[in-house]
C-alpha positions in Angstrom: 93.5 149.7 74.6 93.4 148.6 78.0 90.5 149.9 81.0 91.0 151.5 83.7 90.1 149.7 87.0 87.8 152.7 88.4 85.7 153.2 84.6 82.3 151.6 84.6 80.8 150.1 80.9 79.2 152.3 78.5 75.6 150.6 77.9 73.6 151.7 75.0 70.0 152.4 74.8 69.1 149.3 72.2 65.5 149.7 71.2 63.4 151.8 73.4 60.4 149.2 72.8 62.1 145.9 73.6 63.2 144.6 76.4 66.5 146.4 77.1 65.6 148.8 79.4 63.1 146.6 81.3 66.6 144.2 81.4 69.1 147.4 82.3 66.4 148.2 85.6 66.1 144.5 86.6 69.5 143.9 86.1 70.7 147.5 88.9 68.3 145.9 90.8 70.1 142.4 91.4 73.4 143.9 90.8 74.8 142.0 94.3 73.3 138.5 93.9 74.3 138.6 90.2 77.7 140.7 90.6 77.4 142.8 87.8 80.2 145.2 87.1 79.3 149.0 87.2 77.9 150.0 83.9 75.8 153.4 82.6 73.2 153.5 80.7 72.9 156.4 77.7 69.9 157.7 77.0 67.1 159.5 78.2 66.0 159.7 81.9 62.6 160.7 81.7 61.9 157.4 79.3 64.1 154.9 82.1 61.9 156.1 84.9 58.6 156.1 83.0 59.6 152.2 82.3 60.5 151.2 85.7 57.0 152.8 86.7 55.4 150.4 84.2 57.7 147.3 85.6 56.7 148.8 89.4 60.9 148.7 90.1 62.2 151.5 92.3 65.5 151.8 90.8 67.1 155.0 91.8 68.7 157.1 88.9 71.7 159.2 88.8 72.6 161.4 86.0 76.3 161.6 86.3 79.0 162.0 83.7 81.0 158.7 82.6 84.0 159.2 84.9 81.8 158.8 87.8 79.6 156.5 86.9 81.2 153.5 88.8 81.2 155.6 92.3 77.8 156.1 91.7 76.5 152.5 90.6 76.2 151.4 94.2 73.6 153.6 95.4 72.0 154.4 91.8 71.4 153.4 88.1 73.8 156.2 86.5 72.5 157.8 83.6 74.6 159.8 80.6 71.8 162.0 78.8 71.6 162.5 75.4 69.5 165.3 75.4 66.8 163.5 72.9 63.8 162.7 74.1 62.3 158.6 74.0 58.6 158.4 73.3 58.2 154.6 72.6 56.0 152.3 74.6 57.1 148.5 75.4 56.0 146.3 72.5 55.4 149.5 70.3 58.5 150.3 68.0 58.5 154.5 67.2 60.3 155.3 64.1 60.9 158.8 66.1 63.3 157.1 68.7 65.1 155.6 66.2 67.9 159.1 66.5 68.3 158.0 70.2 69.3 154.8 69.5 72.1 155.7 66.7 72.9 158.8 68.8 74.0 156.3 71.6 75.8 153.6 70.2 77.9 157.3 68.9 78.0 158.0 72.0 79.2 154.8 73.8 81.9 154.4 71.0 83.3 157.9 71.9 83.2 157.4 75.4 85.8 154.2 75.3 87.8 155.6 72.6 88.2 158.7 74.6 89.0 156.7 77.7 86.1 157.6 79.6 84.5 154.1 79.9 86.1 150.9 79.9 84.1 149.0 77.1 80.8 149.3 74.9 78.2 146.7 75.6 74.8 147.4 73.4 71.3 146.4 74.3 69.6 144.6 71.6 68.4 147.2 68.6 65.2 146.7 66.0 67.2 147.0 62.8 63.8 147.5 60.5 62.9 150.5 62.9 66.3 151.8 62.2 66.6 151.4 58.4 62.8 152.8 58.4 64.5 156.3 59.7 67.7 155.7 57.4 70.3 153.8 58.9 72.4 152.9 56.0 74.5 149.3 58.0 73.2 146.4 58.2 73.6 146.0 61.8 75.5 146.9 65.1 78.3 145.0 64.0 79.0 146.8 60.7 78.5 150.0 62.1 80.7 149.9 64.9 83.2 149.3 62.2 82.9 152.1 60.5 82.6 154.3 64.0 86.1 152.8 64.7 87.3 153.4 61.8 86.5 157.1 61.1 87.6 157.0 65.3 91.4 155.5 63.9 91.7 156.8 60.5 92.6 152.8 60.3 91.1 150.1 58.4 88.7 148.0 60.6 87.3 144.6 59.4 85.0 143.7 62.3 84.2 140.0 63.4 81.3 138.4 65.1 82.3 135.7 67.8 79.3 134.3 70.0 81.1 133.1 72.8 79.5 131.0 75.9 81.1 128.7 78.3 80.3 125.4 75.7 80.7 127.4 72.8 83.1 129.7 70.9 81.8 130.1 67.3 82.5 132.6 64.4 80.4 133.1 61.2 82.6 134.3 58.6 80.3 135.4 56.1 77.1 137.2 58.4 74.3 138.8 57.1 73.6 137.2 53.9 70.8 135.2 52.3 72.2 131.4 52.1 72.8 132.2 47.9 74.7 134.5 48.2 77.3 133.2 51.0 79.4 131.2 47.9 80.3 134.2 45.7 80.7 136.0 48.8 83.0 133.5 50.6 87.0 133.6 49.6 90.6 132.0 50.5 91.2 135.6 51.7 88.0 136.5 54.0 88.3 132.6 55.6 92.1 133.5 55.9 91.4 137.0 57.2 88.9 136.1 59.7 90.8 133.4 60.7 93.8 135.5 61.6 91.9 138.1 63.7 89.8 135.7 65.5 93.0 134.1 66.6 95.3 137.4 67.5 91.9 138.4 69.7 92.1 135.8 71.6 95.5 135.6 72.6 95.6 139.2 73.3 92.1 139.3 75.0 91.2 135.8 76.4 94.3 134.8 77.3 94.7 131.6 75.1 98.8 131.1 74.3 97.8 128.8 71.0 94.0 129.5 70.2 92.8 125.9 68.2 90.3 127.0 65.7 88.3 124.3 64.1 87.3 125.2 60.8 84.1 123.8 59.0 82.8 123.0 55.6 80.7 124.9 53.7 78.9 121.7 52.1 77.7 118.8 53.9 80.7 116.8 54.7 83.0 119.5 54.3 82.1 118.6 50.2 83.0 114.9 50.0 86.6 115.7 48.6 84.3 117.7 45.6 81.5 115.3 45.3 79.0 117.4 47.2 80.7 120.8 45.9 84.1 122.0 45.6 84.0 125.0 47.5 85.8 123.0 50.6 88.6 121.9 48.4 89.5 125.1 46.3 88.2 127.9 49.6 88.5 126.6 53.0 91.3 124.1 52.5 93.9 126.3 51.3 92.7 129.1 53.8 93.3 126.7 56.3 96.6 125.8 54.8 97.6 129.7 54.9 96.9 129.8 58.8 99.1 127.0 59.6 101.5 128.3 57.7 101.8 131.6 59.4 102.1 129.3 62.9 98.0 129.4 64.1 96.5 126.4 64.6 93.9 125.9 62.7 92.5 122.9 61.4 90.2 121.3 58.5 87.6 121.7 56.6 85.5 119.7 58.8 82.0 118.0 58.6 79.7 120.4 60.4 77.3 118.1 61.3 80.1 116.0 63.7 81.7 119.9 65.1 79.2 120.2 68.0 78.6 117.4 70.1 80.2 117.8 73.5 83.5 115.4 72.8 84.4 117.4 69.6 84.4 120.5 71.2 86.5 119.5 73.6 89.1 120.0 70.7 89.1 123.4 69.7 88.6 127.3 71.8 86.8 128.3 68.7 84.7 127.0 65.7 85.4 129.0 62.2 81.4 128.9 60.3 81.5 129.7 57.2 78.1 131.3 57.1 75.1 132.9 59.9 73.1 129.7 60.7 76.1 127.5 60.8 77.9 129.0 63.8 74.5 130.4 65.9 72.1 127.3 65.5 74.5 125.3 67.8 75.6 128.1 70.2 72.1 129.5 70.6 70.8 125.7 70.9 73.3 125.3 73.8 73.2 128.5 75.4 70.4 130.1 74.4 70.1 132.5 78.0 73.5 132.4 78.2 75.5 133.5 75.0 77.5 136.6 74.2 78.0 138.7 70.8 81.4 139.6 70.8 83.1 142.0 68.1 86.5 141.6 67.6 88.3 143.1 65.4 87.8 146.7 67.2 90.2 148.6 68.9 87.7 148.8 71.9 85.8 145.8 73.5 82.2 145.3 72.6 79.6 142.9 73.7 76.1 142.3 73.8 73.5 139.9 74.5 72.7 137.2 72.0 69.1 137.8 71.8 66.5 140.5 70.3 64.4 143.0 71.4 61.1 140.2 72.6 58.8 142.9 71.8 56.2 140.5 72.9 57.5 140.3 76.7 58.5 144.1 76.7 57.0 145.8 79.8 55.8 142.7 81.4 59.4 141.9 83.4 59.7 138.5 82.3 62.4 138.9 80.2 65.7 136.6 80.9 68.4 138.9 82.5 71.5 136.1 81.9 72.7 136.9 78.2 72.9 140.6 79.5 74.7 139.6 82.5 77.3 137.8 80.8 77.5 140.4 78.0 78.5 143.2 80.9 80.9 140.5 82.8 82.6 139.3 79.6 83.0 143.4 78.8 84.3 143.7 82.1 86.5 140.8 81.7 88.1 141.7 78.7 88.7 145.2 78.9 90.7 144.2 82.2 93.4 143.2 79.7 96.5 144.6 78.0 96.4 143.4 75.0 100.2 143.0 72.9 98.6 145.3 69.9 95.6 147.4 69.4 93.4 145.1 67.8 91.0 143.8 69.5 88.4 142.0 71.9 
């Protein structure tokens, strides 16, 4: 689904302690000299102001609904309530705001499916505060899935790309301890992954004929089976599979040669096979500047590539960059027609 010029981005709360609202006030404040698209926060006003009291911003604030939230970015910070109140101080994680936080992410899903806002982009969210108060997914990603899905009556499988000028990289098994990413891992998920990841980027980033580099799971993509045969009976024929449907992908290759700055000259986008694999290089690279990118979705969704820094929360010396190219990639993307309703 494509955005309408005139819609501003729906920005979630994230955790109330951390440092996304002390980044959403700094950020409206150097909207010009960083050229940040119009964007609304949801959540609750009396909490935003009380922060930017503790910061010592004057950041005017606007409660608007979503359809004018981009006439109104200008002048003030536009605000969607939620009606539920936010009692957490920075650095102090409150189980109690943990309904606020689901309640907008909801909130910021329904907005872009219903074509009031032109993409989601979420502030960084405490998952152990949220499974404390019940929250059944294991993170953003997953649930945003199943919001979509419920949303399309449509299968979803979501994807995590982090994406940064030097870096494209996807992990395609995510949040799993390191044992259990082999019995996890499959011909069909590298396959799978590898098909959405490429559709997404033609139909979002533009790329005619995305090159996907795909690494090993074992050092040296497995030595031809001498340091495991997982390369040679998983990844290879996934690989195989791609090509043969026209996508160019390539490998299994060594991941310790997939980074340095010739070999990525090769490829839009490196295929992980597990967490660590895909964000140790991107976030060595780019730490400040990396993006979390869903795909998969039938709406664009972004967010920073960092946590909550409870230990910097309140003290304004939180990095605004990763957050600024969250809400200009959003931008970017949702600026886009893209040739089927998949994705980012």
């Amino acid at each position: 689904m494509s955005a309408a010029a005139d819609l501003a981005l729906a920005l979630t709360l994230g955790e109330p302690a951390g440092i996304g609202p002390d980044l959403t006030l700094a950020i409206w404040r150097r909207r010009v000299e960083l050229d940040v698209p119009p964007f609304y926060l949801i959540g609750d006003p009396e909490f935003l102001s009380a922060r930017a009291q503790i910061l010592r911003l004057d950041v005017p604030l606007a409660v608007v609904e979503p359809a004018a939230a981009a006439a109104t970015f200008e002048r003030a910070l536009p605000l969607v309530p939620l009606g539920l109140a936010v009692s957490a101080s920075p650095g102090k994680p409150d189980a109690s705001s943990a309904p606020a936080v689901v309640a907008s992410v909801r909130r910021a899903v329904a907005d872009v499916m219903g074509g009031r806002a032109a993409a989601v982009v979420t502030n960084p969210i405490a998952k152990n505060v949220l499974y404390r108060s019940g929250f059944a997914e294991p993170g953003h990603t997953e649930f945003l899935a199943k919001l979509a899905q419920k949303a399309t009556r449509k299968a979803v499988q979501p994807v995590m790309m982090l994406w940064s000028t030097e870096l494209a990289a996807v992990p395609v098994t995510i949040h799993l301890p390191l044992r259990d990413v082999v019995t996890r891992l499959s011909t069909d998920l590298v396959a799978t992954t590898g098909r959405i990841v490429a559709h997404d980027l033609m139909t979002r980033f533009g790329i005619a004929r995305p090159r996907i580099a795909v690494a090993g799971l074992n050092p040296h993509a497995g030595e031809d089976g001498a340091l495991g045969k997982e390369d040679r009976i998983i990844v290879a024929p996934a690989v195989a599979r791609l090509k043969a449907e026209g996508i160019d992908a390539f490998g299994p290759l060594p991941a310790d040669t997939l980074f340095h700055e010739s070999a990525r000259a090769g490829y839009d986008v490196a295929l992980c096979m597990y967490h660590d694999q895909a964000l140790i290089p991107i976030k060595t690279l780019a730490f400040e500047r990396a993006v979390n990118v869903t795909l998969g979705l039938p709406f664009v969704r972004t967010s920073p590539d960092h946590g909550t820094a409870f230990d910097i929360a309140g003290t304004g010396r939180a990095a605004p960059f990763s957050l600024v190219a969250a809400l200009a990639l959003a931008a970017r993307l949702s600026a886009t027609k893209p040739a089927l309703a998949s994705a980012k």
